[in-house]
C-alpha positions in Angstrom: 170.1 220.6 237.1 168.2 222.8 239.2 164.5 221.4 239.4 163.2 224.7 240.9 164.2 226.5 238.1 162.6 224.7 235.9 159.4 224.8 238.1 159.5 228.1 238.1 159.8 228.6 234.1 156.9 226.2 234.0 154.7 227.8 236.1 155.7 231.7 234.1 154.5 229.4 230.9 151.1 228.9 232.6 149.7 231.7 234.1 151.6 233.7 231.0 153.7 235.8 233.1 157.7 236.2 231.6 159.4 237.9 233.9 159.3 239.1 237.4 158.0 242.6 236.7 154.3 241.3 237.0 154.8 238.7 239.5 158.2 237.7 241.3 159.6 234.6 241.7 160.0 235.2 245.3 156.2 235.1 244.9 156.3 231.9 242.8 158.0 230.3 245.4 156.0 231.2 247.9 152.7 229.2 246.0 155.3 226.2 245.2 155.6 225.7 248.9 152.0 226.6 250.4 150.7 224.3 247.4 153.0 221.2 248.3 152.2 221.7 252.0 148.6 222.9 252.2 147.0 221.5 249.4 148.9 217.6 247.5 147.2 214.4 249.2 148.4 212.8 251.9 148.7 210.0 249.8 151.3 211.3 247.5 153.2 213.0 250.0 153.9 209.7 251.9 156.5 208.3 249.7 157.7 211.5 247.9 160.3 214.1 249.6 160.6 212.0 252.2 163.9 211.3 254.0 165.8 210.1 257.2 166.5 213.3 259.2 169.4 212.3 261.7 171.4 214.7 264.2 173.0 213.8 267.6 171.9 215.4 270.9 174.0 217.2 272.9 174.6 216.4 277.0 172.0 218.7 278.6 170.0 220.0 275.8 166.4 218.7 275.8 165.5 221.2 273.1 166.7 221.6 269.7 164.4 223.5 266.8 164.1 222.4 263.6 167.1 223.1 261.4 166.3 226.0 258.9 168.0 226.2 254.8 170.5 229.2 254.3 169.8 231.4 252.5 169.9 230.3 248.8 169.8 232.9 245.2 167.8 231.5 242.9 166.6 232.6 239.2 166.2 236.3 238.9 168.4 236.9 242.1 166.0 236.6 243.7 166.6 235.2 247.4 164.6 232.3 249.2 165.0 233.5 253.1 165.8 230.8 256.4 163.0 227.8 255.8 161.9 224.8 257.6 163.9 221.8 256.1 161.2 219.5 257.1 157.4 220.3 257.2 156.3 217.2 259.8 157.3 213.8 261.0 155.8 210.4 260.9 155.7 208.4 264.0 159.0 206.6 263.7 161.8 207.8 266.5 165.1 206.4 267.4 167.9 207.2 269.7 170.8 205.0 269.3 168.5 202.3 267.7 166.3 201.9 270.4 162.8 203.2 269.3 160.9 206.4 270.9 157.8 207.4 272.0 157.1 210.2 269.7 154.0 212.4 270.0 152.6 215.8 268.9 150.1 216.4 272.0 151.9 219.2 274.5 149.6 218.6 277.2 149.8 214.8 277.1 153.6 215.1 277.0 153.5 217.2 280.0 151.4 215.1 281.5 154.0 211.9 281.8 156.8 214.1 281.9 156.0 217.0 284.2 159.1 219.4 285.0 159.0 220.2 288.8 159.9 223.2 289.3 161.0 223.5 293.5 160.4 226.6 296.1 162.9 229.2 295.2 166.3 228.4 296.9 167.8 231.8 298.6 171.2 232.0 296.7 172.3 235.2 298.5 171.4 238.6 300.3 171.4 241.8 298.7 173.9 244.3 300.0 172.3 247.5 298.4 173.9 247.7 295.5 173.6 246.6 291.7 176.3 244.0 291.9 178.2 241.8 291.6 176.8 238.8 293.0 177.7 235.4 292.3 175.4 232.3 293.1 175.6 228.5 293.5 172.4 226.6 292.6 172.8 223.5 294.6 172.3 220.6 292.2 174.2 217.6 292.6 173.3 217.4 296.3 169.8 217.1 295.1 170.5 213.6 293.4 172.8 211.6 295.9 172.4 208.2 294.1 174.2 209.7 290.8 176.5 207.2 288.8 179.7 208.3 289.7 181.4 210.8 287.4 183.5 208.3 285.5 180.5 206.0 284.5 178.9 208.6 283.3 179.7 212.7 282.0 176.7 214.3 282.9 174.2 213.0 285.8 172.3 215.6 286.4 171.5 219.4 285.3 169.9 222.5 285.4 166.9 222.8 282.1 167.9 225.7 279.8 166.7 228.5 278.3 165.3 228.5 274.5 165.3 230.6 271.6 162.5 228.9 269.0 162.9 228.8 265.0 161.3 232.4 265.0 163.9 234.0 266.9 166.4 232.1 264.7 165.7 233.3 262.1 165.3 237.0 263.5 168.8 237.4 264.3 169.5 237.1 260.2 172.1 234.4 261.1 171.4 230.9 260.7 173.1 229.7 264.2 170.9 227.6 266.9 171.8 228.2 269.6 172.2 231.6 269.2 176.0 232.8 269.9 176.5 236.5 269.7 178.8 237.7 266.6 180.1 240.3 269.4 180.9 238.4 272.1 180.0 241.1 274.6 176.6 241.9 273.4 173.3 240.4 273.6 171.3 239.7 270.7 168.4 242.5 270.8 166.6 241.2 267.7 165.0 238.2 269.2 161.4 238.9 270.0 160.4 238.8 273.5 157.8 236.3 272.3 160.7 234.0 270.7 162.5 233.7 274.3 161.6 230.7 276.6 164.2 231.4 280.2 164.1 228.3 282.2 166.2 229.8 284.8 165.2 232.9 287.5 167.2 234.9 289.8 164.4 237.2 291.5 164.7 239.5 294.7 163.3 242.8 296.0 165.0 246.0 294.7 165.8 249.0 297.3 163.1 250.7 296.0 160.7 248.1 296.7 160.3 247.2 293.5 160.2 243.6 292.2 163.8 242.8 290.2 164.1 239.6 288.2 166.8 238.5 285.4 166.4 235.4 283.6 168.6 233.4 280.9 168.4 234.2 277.5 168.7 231.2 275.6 172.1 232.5 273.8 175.2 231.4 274.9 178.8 232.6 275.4 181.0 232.3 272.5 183.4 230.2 274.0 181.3 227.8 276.4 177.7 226.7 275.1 177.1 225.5 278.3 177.0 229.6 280.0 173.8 230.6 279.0 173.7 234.6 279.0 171.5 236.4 281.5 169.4 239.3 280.8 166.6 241.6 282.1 162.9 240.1 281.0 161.1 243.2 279.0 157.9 243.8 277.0 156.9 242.5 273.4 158.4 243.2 271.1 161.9 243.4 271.9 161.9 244.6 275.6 165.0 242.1 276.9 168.0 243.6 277.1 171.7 243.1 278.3 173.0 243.1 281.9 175.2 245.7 282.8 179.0 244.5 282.2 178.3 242.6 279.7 179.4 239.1 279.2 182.6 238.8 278.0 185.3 241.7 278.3 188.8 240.8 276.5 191.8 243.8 277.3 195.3 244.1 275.8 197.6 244.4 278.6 199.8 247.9 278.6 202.2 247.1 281.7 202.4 245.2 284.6 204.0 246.1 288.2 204.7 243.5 290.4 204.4 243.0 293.3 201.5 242.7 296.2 199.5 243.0 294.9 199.7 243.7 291.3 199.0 246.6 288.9 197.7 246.1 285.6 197.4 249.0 283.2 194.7 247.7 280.8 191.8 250.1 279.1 188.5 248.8 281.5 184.8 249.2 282.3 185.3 246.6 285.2 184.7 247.0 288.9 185.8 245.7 292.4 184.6 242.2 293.1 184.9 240.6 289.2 187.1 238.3 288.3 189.5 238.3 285.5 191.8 235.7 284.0 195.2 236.4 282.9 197.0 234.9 279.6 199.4 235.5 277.3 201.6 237.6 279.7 205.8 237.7 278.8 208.1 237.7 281.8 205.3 237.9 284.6 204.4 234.5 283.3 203.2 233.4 286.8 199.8 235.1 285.9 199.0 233.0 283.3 195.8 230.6 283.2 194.9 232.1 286.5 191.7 234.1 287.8 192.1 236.3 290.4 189.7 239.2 291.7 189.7 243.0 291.4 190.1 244.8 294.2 190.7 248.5 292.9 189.9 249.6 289.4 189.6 252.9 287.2 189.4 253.3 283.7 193.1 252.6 283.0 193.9 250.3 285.9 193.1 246.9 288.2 194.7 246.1 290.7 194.3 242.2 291.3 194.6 239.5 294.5 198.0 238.6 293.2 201.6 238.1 294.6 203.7 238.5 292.0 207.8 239.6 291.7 208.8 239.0 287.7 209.1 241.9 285.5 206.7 242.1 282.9 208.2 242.1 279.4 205.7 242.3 277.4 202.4 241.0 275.6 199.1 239.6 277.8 194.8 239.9 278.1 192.6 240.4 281.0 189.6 238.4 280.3 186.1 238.7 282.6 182.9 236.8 282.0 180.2 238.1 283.9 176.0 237.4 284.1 176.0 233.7 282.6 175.0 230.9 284.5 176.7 227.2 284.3 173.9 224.6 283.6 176.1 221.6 284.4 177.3 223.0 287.7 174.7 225.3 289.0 177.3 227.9 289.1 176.9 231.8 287.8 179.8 234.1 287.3 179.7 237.7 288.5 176.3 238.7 287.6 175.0 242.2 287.9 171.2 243.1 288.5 169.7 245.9 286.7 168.7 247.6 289.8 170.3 247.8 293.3 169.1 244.7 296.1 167.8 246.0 298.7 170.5 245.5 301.9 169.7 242.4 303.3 167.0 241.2 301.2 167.1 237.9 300.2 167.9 236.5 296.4 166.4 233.7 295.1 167.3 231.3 292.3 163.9 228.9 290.2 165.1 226.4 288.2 164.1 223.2 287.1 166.2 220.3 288.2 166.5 217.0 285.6 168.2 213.5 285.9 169.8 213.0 282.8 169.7 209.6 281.2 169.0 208.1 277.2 165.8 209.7 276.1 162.8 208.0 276.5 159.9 210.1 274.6 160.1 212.8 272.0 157.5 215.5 271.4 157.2 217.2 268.3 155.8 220.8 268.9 156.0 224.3 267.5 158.9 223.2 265.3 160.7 222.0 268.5 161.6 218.5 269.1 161.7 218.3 273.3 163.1 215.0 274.6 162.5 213.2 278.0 164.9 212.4 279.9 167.4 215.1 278.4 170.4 213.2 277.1 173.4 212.6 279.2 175.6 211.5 276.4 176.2 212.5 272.8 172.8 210.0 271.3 172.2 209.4 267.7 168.4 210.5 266.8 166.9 208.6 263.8 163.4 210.1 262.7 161.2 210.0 259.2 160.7 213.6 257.8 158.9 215.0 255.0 161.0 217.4 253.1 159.9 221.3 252.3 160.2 221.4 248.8 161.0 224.9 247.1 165.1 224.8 248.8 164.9 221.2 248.2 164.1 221.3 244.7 167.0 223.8 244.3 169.5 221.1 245.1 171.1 218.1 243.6 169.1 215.8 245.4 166.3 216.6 244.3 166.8 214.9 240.7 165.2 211.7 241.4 161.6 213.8 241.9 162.0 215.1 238.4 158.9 213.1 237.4 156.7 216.0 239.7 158.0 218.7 238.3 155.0 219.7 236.0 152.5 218.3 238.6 153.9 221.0 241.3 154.2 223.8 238.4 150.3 223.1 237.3 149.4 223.0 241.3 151.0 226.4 242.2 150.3 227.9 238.7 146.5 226.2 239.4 146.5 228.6 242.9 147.5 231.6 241.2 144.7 231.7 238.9 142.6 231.0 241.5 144.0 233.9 243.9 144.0 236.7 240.5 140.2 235.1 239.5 141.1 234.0 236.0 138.2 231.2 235.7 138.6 230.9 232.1 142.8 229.9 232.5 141.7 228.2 235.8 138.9 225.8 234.2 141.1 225.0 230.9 144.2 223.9 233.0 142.2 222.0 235.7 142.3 218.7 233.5 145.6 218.6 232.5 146.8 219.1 236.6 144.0 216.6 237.4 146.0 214.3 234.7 149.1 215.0 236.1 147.9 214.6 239.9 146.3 211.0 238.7 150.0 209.9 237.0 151.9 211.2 240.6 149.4 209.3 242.6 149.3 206.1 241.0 153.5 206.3 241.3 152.6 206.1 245.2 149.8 203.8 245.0 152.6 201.1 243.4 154.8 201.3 246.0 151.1 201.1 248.5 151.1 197.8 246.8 154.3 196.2 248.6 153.0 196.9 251.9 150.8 194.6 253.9 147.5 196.5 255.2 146.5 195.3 258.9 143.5 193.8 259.7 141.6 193.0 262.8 143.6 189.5 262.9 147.0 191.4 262.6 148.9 194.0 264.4 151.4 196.7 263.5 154.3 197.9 265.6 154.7 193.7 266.3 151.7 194.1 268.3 152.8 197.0 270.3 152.7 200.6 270.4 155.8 200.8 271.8 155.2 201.8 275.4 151.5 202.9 275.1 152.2 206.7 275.5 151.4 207.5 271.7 149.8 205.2 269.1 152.8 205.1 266.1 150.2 206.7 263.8 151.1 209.6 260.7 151.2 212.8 261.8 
């Protein structure tokens, strides 16, 4: 049973319209949804397409957007794009059964939970050239009361960069965070206005100009917690990719022994990166080790290696560069898109956070932003309302049968309205008042069951559960 469908053929019976070659049902869709969300009472929409939206966080993360349907092929072929799963909360929030405070006010949040962001921290010194560089943020030594490693995983981190639902769903794959399908590119799609760095390496090029990389909010294929570095541009898609990449992967041609050792291995890489080594037959010593370059050319490294077995056969060079670690503080070789001045220093601005079990959740631009981040893997627990046209397209969505000519009358009763057909528009208006009237008083039964507060009385057990937000609808 596909409830959408039948929406759909409802409405086409309505507004007299057979067939998508006057109006599509992308179209139709598009009025089922703005009518259920813009325009159906509060009232109704307390009880109905509501569910329990439930994910666990992830250590370090303190941002996660809203997840988004896939894309679904629905009557007509036609195609309903990435879309919000849920269209707004109520107040209820828990993390691993312990309530929340939840709120929807930015500045208020901010307020109680300000993220202080130190003096840049001189991570190196320029030596006139592009690169590469490698930093350590100093982290840990910035909390020396931490829990020891072994009570808990993760005591402390560095806030990351964000990609919001927008630039989701501008990369055309439905992945958050986003991960690169080529794992040595950077995802040019996202719009500049879409990325949200949290982390700054900034010095003074050689020609005095002012050179700054940021992180990207995507992440290396292989580690989610190396956040990919890039070049801060202009609206609308001015970021781009640091030179070397981020991930280079190289078949291995033939090794010489020796010290130290030649590789033959098709490259782009320079002196100073560092590769790892697997996979190698008879040189075997070189596997699961990094070692630096210390000569290259297009063919050939040459690596800090002793080594004295033949090579027989088989192996990959493997070199990560311009990511940054947000557990350790750690970057590996990163490359600036224009030389350091010699001598100049280069700074790192981050923001620094305790981790812990949340405390407060805030509800923002489709982003749910949680103080403290989470040091553990925490059950979250919240109230949604549902967005209806991908819903109503599913299985579940039989039990809300019942409002399936209510919602084809309401979006059918917006069309009219939009194409000015008064006459249709005033004929049909009592029979969706009539059907508005039977989905309401559904609601108002289950109203009945529940106790309305008084002065006398209090809600929340007389609490509202920490005083940062009243536990009110939004």
């Amino acid at each position: 049973m596909n409830l959408l469908s039948d929406i759909i053929t409802y409405i086409r019976r309505i507004i007299k319209t057979p067939n998508n070659v006057q109006i599509t049902d992308n179209l139709l869709i598009d009025y089922i949804n703005r009518f259920w969300i813009m325009d159906v009472d509060a009232r109704i929409q307390l009880f109905d397409l509501k569910t329990q939206y439930q994910f666990v966080t992830t250590p370090g993360v303190d941002r996660y957007n809203m997840p988004l349907y896939s894309i679904q092929t629905e009557p007509g072929d036609q195609a309903i794009s990435f879309y919000p799963v849920y269209q707004g909360f109520t107040g209820r929030a828990l993390i691993n059964g312990i309530p929340l405070n939840f709120g929807t006010e930015n500045n208020q949040f901010n307020n109680y939970w300000s993220s202080y962001q130190p003096n840049q921290i001189q991570v190196g010194i320029g030596d006139g050239t592009t690169g590469p560089y490698q930093f350590s943020i100093p982290l840990l030594n910035n909390f020396p009361n931490t829990p020891p490693v072994t009570e808990q995983p993760f005591s402390s981190c560095i806030l990351r960069g964000h990609v919001d639902m927008a630039g989701i769903i501008s990369t055309g794959v439905n992945v958050d965070p986003p991960v690169p399908v080529q794992p040595n590119t950077y995802i040019s799609t996202i719009p500049v206005t879409s990325v949200f760095p949290a982390v700054y390496f900034t010095s003074i090029g050689d020609d005095g100009s002012n050179v700054i990389i940021a992180d990207s909010g995507e992440f290396l294929d292989t580690n989610q917690n190396e956040g990919l570095l890039m070049s801060p541009g202009k609206a609308p898609y001015g970021n781009a990719e640091l030179a070397q990449g981020y991930k280079f992967v190289g078949n291995i041609l033939n090794i010489f022994p020796g010290n130290p050792t030649i590789i033959n291995v098709a490259n782009s890489l320079i002196v100073g990166q560092t590769v790892q080594i697997n996979g190698v037959t008879g040189t075997t010593e070189l596997n699961g080790n990094t070692y630096t370059i210390t000569a290259a050319n297009p063919t050939t490294i040459i690596i800090d290696a002793i080594t004295s077995n033949a090579w027989t056969g088989g192996g990959t060079v493997t070199a990560i560069s311009n990511t940054v670690n947000y557990l350790t503080g750690n970057t590996t070789p990163v490359f600036f898109p224009n030389p350091i001045a010699d001598g100049a220093p280069i700074y790192a601005q981050c923001i620094f956070y305790q981790l812990g079990i949340p405390r407060a959740v805030l509800y923002y631009n489709n982003v749910l932003t949680f103080r403290s981040p989470p040091s553990a893997q925490f059950v979250v627990q919240m109230d949604a309302y549902l967005s209806p046209a991908a819903f109503f397209s599913s299985t579940q969505s039989v039990p809300f049968a019942y409002m399936s000519e209510y919602i084809a009358r309401g979006a059918a009763r917006k069309i009219l309205s939009d194409t000015g057909d008064t006459e249709q528009f005033n004929f049909y208006e009592p029979l969706f008042r009539e059907q508005e009237m039977l989905v309401w008083k559904r609601s108002q039964r289950q109203f009945t069951s529940t106790r309305t507060q008084t002065i006398y009385s209090q809600g929340n057990n007389g609490s509202d559960i920490g005083g940062l937000y009243n536990q009110t609808i939004y």
